[in-house]
N, C-alpha and C positions, 0 to 999 in steps of 0.2 A: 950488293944489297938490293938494290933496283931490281937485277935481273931477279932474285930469288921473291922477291914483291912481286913481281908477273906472274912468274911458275904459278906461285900457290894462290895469284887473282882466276889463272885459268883452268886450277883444281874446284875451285869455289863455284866459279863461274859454270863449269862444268855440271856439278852435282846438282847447282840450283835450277841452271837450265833445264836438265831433264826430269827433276822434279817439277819444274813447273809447267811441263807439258806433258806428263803424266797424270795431274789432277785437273788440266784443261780438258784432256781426253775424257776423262770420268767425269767432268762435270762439276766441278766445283765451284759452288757460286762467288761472287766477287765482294767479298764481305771483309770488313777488317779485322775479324773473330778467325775467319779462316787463312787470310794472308799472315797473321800473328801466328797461328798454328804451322802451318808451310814453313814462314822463317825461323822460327823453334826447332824445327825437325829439321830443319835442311844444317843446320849450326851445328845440332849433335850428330847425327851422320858424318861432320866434315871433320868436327873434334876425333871423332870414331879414327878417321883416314889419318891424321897425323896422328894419333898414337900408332896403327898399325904402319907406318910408314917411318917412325922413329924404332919400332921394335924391330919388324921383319925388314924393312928396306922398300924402292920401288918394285922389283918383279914380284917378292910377294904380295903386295897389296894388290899389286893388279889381275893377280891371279884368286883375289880373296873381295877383288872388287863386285861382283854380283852378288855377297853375301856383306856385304857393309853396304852397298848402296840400291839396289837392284830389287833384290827381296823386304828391305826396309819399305820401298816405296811401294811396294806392291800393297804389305801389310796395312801400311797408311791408310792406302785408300780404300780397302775392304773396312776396317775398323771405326775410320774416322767419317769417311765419305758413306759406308753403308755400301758399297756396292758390291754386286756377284766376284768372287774370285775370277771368275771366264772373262770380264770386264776388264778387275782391273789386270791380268797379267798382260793381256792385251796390248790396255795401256802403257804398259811399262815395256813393252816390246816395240811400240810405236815408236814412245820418246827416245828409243836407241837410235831407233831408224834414223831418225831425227836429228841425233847428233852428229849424223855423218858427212851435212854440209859442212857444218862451223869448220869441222876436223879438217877437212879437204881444203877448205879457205885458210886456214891457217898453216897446211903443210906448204899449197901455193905459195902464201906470204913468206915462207922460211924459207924456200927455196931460192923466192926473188931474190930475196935481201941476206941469204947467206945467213939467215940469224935463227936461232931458237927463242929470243923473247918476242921477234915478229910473227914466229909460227904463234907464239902465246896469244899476242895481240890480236892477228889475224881470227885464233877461234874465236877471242872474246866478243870479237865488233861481228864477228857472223852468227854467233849466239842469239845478238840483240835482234839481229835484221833475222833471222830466224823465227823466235820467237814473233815478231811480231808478223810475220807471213801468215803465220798458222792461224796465230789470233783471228785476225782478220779476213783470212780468206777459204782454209781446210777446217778448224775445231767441228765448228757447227755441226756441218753437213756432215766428217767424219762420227762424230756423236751420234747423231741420229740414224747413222748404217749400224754402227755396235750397237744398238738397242732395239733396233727394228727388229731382230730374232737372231736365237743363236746360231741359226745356219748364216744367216749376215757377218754375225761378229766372228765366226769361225771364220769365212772367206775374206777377210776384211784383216786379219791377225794372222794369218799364214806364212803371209810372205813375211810381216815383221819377225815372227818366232824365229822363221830358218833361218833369216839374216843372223839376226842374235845368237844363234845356235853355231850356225858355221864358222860367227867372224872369233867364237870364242875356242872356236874347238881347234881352226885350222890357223889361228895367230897367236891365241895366247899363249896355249895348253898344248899346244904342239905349234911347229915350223910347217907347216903343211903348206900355206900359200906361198909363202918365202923360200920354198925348196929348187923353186927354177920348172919343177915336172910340168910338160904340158898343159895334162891332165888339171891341174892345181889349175892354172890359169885360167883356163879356159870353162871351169865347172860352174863357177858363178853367172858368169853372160849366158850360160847355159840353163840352170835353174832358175834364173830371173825370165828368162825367156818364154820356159813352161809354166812358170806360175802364172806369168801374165796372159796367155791365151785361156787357161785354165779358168783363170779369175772370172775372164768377161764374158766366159761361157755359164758357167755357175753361178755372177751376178748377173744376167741378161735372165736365167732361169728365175731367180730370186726374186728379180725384180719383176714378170710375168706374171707372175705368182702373185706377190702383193699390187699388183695394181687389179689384178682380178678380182681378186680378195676387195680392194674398194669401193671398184665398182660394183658390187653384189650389194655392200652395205650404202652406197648411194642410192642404189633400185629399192634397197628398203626402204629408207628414210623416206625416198618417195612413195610407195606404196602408203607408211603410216601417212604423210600429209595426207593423201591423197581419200586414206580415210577418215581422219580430220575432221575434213572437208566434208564427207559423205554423212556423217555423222551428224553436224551442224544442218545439214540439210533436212535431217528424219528431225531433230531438235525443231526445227522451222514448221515443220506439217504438223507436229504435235501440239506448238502453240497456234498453230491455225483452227486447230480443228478446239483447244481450250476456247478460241475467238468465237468461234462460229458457236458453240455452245452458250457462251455468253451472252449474243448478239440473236439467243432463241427468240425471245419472247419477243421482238419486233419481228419475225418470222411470223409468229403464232397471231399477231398483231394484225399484218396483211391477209393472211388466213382467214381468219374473221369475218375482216373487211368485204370479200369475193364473197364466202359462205354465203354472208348477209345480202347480199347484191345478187345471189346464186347466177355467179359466173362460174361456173361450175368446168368450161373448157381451158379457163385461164388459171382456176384453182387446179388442176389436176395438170395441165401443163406445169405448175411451181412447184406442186410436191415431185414430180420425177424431177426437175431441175435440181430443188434443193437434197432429194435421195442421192443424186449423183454425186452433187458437191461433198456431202458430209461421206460419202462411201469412199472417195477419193484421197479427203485426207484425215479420216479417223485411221487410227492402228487396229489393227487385228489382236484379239489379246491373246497368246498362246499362252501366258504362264505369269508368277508373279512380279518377275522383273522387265522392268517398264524398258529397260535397253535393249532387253532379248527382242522382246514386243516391237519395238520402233524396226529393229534390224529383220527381222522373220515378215515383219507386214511388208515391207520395199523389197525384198526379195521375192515373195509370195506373189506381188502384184509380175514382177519380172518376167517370173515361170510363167504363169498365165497367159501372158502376152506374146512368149515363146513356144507356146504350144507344151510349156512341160506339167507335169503334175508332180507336187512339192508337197511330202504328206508332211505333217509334225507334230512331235510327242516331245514336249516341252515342259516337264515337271521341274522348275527350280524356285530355289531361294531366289528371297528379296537381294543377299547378297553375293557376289559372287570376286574370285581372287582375281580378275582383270580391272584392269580402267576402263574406261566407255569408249575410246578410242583400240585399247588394243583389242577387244572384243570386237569391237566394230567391223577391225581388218582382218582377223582369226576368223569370223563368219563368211564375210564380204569376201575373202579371195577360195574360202570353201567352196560357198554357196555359186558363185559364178563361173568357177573351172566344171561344177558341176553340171549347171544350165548349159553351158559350152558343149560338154561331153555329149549331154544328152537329145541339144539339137542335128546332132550330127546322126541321127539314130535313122531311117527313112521309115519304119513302124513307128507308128505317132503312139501305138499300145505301150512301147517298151519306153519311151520316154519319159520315165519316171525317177526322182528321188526323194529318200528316206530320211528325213532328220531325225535324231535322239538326243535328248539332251535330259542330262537325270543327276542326282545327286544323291552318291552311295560314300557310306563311311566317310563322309565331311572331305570327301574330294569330288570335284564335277567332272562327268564323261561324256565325252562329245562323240555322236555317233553318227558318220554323213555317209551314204551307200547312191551310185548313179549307176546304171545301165552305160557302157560301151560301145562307139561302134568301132575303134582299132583300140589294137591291144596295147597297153602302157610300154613303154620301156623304161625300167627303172636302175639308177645309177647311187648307188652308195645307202640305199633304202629311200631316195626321190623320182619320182618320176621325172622323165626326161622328157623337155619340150623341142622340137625341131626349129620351130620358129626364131629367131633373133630377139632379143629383149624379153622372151618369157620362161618363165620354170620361176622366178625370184618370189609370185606367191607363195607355193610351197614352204620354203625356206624361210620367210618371212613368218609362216604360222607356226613352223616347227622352234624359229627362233622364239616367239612371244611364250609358247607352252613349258618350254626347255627355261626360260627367265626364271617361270615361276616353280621352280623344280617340278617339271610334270613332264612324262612322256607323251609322245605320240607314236601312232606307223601307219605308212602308207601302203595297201596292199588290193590284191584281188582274190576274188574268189567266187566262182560255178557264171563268170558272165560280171560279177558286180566291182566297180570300182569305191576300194571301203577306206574313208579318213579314219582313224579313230583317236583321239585324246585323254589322258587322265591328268587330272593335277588335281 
């Protein structure tokens, strides 16, 4: 009686375990809504296995086993959990993987002790210490490879599929390992061999890849502070210059004052002092929005200063589909790859660029054209930067355009290097 209370602790024991590291895999939060659901399903699953184990006997069930316990669990967790089929079968190929310490610990223990309820035993107690390895030390970090992308979850699920594949195909469903053939023997330390150099070649690829992929979107992120930053700055000269406007009339005050005293060298030394100040940090008004404005004057004053000539045609709405910040960095990494380009020019004539900015059929088009002095090379429709740490403007302007469903292209043509945008 005892012995047969073992058996069916370590059938139970069995099924639970690798349902419960099945919905660990997929993520299952730790909820007593979802523990009640787990042990509900894992009861009728085991009911399932003793009717088919009173009807057919043990080799049919076990031959019937990945269709009573296998595929049930899979089903589970697409249905109940929500997740992709490529997850969860994944997962259910894992928790096999899984099951094959307990197994191994308890055929040990059987053998020690010459017993079959110590093999029993032995799975059970390795179950527990199982189960909680995983908890504790593989779930997470495996979680977050299956979900990182499906080329992850594919290289990540491989070796568990063919394990489950072969140990059913060449133990259950046929004699094939148990035949004595070399070949049999020897096939597994073999394929486990080639998977694992495979693996850490196609995960070393995978992992290149997304940390690339990071660091592109960390160069953003700094880029946006970074215009912020720039942004609050134009914000700062516009209420300087609201200040100084205010603070006229004691200007006009001291004015007077000289007139009337006709210090006439000290009155004309203040009006160019004070022309310089106000010339400094008033805006230049291109157009109706007061952003465009703040952003087109700091740039205008730049080219200047570079020797470039910065023409612009600036027809827009008060309103526009940017934030004041993404517009800020869509301008600001245009307008400066451009000044860049075109200091490089040694004809101070051809050192020119073109802004457009105009709004047709309730979408805005941005039109930015510089002169050349080497020719772009462009990769995937980006121009490509030589230097270390740059090209991430581009990409940065392309991303904020592409948010707000809008296109851009970067291109050349007769000598001109041409941004151009619609959203």
């Amino acid at each position: 009686m005892i012995e047969t209370v073992i058996a069916f602790s370590r059938y139970f024991i069995a099924l639970l375990f690798g349902a419960a590291v099945a919905v660990s895999f997929a993520g299952m939060a730790r909820t007593r809504r979802n523990y009640l659901a787990l042990g509900c399903f894992t009861v009728i699953l085991f009911m399932l296995q003793i009717a088919s184990l009173r009807l057919w006997g043990m080799e049919k069930t076990i031959k019937l086993y990945p269709l009573l316990s296998h595929l049930p669990v899979t089903v589970f967790i697409v249905l109940y959990l929500k997740r992709s089929w490529l997850i969860s079968l994944t997962c259910m190929f894992v928790s096999f993987l899984c099951c094959q310490p307990p197994r191994w610990i308890g055929t040990v223990a059987g053998e020690v002790f010459h017993s079959v309820s110590m093999n029993h035993v032995g799975y059970n107690v390795g179950a527990i210490v199982m189960y909680y390895f995983l908890q504790k030390y593989v779930v997470k970090s495996s979680r977050h490879l299956m979900e990182r992308s499906v080329r992850s979850n594919l290289l990540f699920g491989a070796m568990p599929a063919f394990y489950y594949l072969f140990d059913y195909g060449a133990t259950v469903y046929t004699d094939f390992m148990y035949s004595g053939a070399r070949a049999a023997v020897q096939f597994m330390p073999f394929v486990t061999s080639a998977f694992y150099f495979v693996f850490v070649l196609l995960y070393y690829a995978e992992t290149q890849k997304q940390t690339s992929i990071q660091r592109e979107r960390d160069m953003l992120d700094t880029q946006l502070r970074q215009a912020q930053t720039e942004f609050a700055s134009l914000r700062q000269m516009q209420q300087n210059a609201a200040s100084y406007r205010h603070d006229m009339r004691h200007h006009f005050t001291l004015l007077q004052g000289l007139a009337s005293k006709e210090h006439l060298d000290e009155l004309k030394k203040y009006l160019l002092t004070a022309q310089y100040d106000i010339d400094a940090i008033t805006p230049i008004r291109f157009c109706e929005n007061e952003t465009v404005n703040l952003i087109l004057s700091a740039f205008t004053a730049k080219a200047k200063q570079s020797g470039v000539l910065l023409t612009i045609d600036a027809k827009l709405p008060d309103f526009l589909p940017f934030s004041d910040t993404e517009l800020c960095s869509l301008l600001s990494n245009a307008l400066e790859n451009a000044i860049q380009a075109s200091e490089q020019l040694p004809d101070s004539n051809k050192r020119v660029i073109m802004l457009r900015m105009f709004s047709k059929n309730n979408k805005l088009c941005i039109d930015i054209r510089n002169n050349y002095q080497t020719e772009p090379i462009f990769h995937k429709g980006f121009p490509v930067s030589k230097e270390q740490g740059h090209g991430f403007g581009t990409k940065n302007m392309a991303y904020i355009v592409e948010k707000h469903g809008g296109i851009c292209r970067f291109s050349v043509k007769n000598g001109w290097f041409i941004f151009q945008a619609t959203t």
